[in-house]
C-alpha positions as CSV (number, residue, x, y, z in Angstrom):
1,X,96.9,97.7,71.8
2,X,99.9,98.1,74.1
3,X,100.6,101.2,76.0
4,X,103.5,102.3,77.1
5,X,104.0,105.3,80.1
6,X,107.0,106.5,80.6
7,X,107.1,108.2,83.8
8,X,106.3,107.2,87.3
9,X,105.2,110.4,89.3
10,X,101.7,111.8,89.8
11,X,100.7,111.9,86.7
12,X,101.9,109.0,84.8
13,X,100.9,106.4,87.4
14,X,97.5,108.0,87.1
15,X,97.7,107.3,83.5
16,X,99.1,104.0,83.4
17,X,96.1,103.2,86.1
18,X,93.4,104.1,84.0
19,X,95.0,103.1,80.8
20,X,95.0,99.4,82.4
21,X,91.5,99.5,83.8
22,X,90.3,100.2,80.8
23,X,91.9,96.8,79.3
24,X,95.0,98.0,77.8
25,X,98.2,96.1,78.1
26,X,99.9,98.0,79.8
27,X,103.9,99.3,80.8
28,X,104.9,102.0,83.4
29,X,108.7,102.9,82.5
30,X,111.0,104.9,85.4
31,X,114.6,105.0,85.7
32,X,114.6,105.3,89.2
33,X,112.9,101.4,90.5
34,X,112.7,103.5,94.3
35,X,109.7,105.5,91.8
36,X,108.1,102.3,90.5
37,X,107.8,100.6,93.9
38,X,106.1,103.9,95.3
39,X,103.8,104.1,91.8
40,X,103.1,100.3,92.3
41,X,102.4,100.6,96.1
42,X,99.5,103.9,95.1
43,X,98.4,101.6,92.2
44,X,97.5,98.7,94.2
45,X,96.1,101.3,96.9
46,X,93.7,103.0,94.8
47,X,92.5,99.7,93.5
48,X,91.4,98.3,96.5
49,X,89.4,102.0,97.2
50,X,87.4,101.6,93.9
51,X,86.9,98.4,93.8
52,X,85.5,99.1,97.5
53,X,83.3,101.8,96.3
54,X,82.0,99.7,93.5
55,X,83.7,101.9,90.8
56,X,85.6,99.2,89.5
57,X,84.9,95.4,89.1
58,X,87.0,92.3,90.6
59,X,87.7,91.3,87.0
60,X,89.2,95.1,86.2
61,X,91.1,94.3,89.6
62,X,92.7,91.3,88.3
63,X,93.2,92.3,85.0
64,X,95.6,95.4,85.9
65,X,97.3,93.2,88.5
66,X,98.0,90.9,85.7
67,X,99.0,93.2,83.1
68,X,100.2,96.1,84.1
69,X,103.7,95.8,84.4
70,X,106.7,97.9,85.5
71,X,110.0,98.3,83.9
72,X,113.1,100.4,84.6
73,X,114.6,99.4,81.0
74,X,113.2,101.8,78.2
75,X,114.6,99.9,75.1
76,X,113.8,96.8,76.8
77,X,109.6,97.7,77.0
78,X,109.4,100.2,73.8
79,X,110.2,97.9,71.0
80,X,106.6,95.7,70.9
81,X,104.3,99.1,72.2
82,X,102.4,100.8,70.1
83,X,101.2,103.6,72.3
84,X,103.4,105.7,74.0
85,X,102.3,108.5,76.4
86,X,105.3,110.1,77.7
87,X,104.5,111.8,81.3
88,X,108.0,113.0,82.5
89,X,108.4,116.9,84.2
90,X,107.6,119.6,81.7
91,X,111.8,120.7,81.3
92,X,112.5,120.6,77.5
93,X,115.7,118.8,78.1
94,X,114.3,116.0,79.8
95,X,111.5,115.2,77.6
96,X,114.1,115.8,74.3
97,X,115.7,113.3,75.8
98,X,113.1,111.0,76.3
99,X,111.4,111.5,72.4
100,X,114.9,110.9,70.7
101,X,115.0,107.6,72.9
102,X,111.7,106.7,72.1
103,X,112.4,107.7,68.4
104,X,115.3,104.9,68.0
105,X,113.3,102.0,70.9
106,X,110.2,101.9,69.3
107,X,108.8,100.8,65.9
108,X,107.9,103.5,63.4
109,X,104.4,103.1,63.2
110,X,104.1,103.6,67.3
111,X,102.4,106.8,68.0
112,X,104.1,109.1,70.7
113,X,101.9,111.5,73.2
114,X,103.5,113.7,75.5
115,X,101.3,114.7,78.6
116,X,102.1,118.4,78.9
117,X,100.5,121.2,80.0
118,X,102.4,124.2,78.5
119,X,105.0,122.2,75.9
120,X,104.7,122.5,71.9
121,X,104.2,119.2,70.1
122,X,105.7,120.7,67.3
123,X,108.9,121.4,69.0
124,X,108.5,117.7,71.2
125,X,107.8,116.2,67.5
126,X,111.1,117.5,65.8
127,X,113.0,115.6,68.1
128,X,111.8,112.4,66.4
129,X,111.6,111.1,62.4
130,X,107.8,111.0,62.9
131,X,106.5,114.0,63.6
132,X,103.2,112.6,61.9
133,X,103.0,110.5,64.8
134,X,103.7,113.0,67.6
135,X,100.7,114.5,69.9
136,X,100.0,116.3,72.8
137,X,97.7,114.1,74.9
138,X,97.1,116.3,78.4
139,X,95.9,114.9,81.1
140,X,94.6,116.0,84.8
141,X,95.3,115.5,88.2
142,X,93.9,112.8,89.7
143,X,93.6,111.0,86.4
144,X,91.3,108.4,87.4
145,X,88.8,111.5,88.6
146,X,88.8,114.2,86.0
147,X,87.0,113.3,83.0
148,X,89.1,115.4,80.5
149,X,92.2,115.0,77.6
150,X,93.1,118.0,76.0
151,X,94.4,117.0,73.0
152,X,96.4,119.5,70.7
153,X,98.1,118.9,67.6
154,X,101.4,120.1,66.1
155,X,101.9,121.5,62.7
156,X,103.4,118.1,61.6
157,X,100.2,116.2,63.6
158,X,98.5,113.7,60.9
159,X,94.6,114.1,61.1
160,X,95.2,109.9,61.2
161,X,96.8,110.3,64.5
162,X,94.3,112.6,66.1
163,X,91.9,110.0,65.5
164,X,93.8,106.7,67.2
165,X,94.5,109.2,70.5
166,X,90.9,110.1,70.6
167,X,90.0,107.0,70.4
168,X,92.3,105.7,72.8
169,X,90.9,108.6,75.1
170,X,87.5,107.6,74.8
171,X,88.3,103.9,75.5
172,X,89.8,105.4,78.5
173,X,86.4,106.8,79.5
174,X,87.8,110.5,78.8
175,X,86.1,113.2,76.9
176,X,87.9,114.9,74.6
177,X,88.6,118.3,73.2
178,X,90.6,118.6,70.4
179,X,92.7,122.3,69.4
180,X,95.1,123.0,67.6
181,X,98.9,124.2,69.6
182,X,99.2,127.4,71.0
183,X,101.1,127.7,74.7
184,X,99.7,126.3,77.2
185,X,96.7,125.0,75.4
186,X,93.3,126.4,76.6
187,X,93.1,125.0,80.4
188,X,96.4,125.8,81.6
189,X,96.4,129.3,80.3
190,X,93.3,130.1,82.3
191,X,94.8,128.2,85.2
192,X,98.1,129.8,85.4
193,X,96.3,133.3,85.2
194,X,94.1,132.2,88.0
195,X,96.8,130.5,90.1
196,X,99.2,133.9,89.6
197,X,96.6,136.3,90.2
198,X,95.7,134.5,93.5
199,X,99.3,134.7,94.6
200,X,99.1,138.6,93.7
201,X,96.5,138.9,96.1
202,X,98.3,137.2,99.2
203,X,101.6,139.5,98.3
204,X,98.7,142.1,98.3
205,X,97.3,141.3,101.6
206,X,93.5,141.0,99.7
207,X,93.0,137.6,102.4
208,X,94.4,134.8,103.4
209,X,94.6,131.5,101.6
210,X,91.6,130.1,103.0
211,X,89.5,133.4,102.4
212,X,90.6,133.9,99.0
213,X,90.5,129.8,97.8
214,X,86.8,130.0,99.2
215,X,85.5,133.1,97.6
216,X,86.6,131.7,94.1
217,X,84.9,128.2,94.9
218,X,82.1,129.4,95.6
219,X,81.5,132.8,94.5
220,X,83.1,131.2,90.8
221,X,82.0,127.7,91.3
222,X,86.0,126.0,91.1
223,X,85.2,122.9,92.6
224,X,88.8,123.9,93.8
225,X,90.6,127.1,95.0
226,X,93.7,128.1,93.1
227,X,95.9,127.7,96.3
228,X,94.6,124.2,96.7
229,X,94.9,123.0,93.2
230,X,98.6,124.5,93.4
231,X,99.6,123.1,96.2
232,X,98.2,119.5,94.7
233,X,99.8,120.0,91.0
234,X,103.0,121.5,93.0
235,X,104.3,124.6,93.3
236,X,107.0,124.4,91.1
237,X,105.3,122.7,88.0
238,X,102.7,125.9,88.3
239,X,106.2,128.6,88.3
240,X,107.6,125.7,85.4
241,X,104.2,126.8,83.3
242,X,104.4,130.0,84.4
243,X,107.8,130.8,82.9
244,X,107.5,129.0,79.9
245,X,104.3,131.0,78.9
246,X,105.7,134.2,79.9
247,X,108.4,133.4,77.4
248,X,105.9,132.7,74.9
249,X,103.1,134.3,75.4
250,X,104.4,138.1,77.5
251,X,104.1,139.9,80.5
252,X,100.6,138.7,81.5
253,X,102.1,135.5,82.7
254,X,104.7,136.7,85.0
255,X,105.3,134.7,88.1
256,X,104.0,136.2,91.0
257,X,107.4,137.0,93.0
258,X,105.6,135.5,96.3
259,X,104.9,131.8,94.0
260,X,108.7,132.3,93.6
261,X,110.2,132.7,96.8
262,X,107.8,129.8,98.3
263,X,109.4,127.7,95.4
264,X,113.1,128.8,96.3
265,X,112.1,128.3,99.5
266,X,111.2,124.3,99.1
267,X,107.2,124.8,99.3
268,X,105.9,122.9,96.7
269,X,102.3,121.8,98.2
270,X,101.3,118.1,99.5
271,X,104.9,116.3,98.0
272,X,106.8,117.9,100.2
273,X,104.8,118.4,103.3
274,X,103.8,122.3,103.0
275,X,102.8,124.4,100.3
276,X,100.6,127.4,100.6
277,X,99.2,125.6,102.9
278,X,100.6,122.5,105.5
279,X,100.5,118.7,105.3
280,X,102.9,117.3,108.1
């Protein structure tokens, strides 16, 4: 099977990493070639760590150097795939966009994921002629760490379809849960509440960053505080979700007014240096 990613940030080279190390053929599609060099450089950088740690073998090593390759071109790398996990930012115009591209590049028996946290495959599915064929396939962050795929289906979703992502999934040494669409699935519901909540407190004055990240780790057992894992998905894909399931889902979900101004203000987390907390 060949497997395409399109996207070259956080999460699809993750993707496109462990979907070649698990011996698929593999593409990583950007439009911006400045984004593939900096997804290739991580690539070949996190391969040398495992394969130092012993989590991967010289022949995985070879093979992804081999076959994973990276393309700026969409039409040009969709037409032979047959798997196509779509991993660009959760913004409904941008992955429209994308899916009505795919729709014409690709043949019509190629299936088409979109990693998304929040986004309806429904909705992502009537921008194609297949919504059949159309999934939600979400991934974490790092991919090549967290063991999970949250896969949802959309009203349109075959049951055949569900079965070749699962598999795929599981070939990709993932475990799987499998529910049916509702915003923002069942992880990044409980997240975003988290993550919100925790900004209430700072507005609050409840504790600092550091005292409130640590009571939840270890008095909840997160293997994570919320204002780390924020500052690690970024700031403004956490206010992105936020909005969209406020939208969707009501008042429960509205952004904390402190997550926005540290968003206006060009805190994000680790990409840009300073979050919640600083990276310089």
């Amino acid at each position: 099977m060949k497997i395409l990613v399109v996207g070259s940030g956080v999460m699809g080279t993750g993707i496109a990493y462990a979907a070649a190390i698990s011996g698929f053929e593999t593409t990583i599609h950007d439009v911006s070639n400045e984004s593939l060099k900096k997804a290739e450089s991580s690539i070949t950088d996190l391969l040398s760590r495992q394969l130092a740690k012993g989590y991967l073998t010289e022949e995985q090593k070879a093979f992804v150097e081999n076959h994973l390759i990276y393309e700026t071109n969409l039409e040009k790398c969709a037409g032979d795939t047959d798997f196509v996990i779509e991993a660009v930012p959760e913004v409904k115009g941008i992955k429209q966009k994308v899916f009505e591209q795919l729709d014409r590049f690709t043949k019509k028996e190629t299936l088409l994921a979109t990693n998304t946290s929040t986004m309806s495959p429904t909705e992502i599915g009537s921008y194609t002629e297949r919504p059949d064929k159309v999934i939600a396939m979400h991934f974490f962050n790092p991919v090549h760490r967290m063991k999970l795929v949250e896969i949802a289906r959309g009203l349109e979703t075959s049951d055949e379809t569900v079965e070749v992502v699962k598999d795929v999934a599981i070939k990709m040494q993932k475990d799987v849960v499998v529910i049916n669409e509702m915003p923002g699935f069942v992880t990044s519901r409980i997240s975003s509440l988290v993550g919100n909540e925790a900004f209430n407190m700072l507005m609050e004055g409840v504790g600092t960053p550091e005292e409130i990240d640590r009571a939840i780790e270890l008095g909840l057992n997160y293997p994570m505080g919320p204002f780390k894992l924020g500052d690690l998905v970024g700031l403004d894909t956490r206010l992105n979700n936020l909005q969209y399931l406020h939208e969707t889902l009501g008042e429960r979900f509205k952004p904390s007014p402190l997550l926005v101004k540290y968003v206006k203000a060009g805190r994000l987390g680790r990409k840009t240096g300073k979050g919640v907390y600083s990276y310089e």
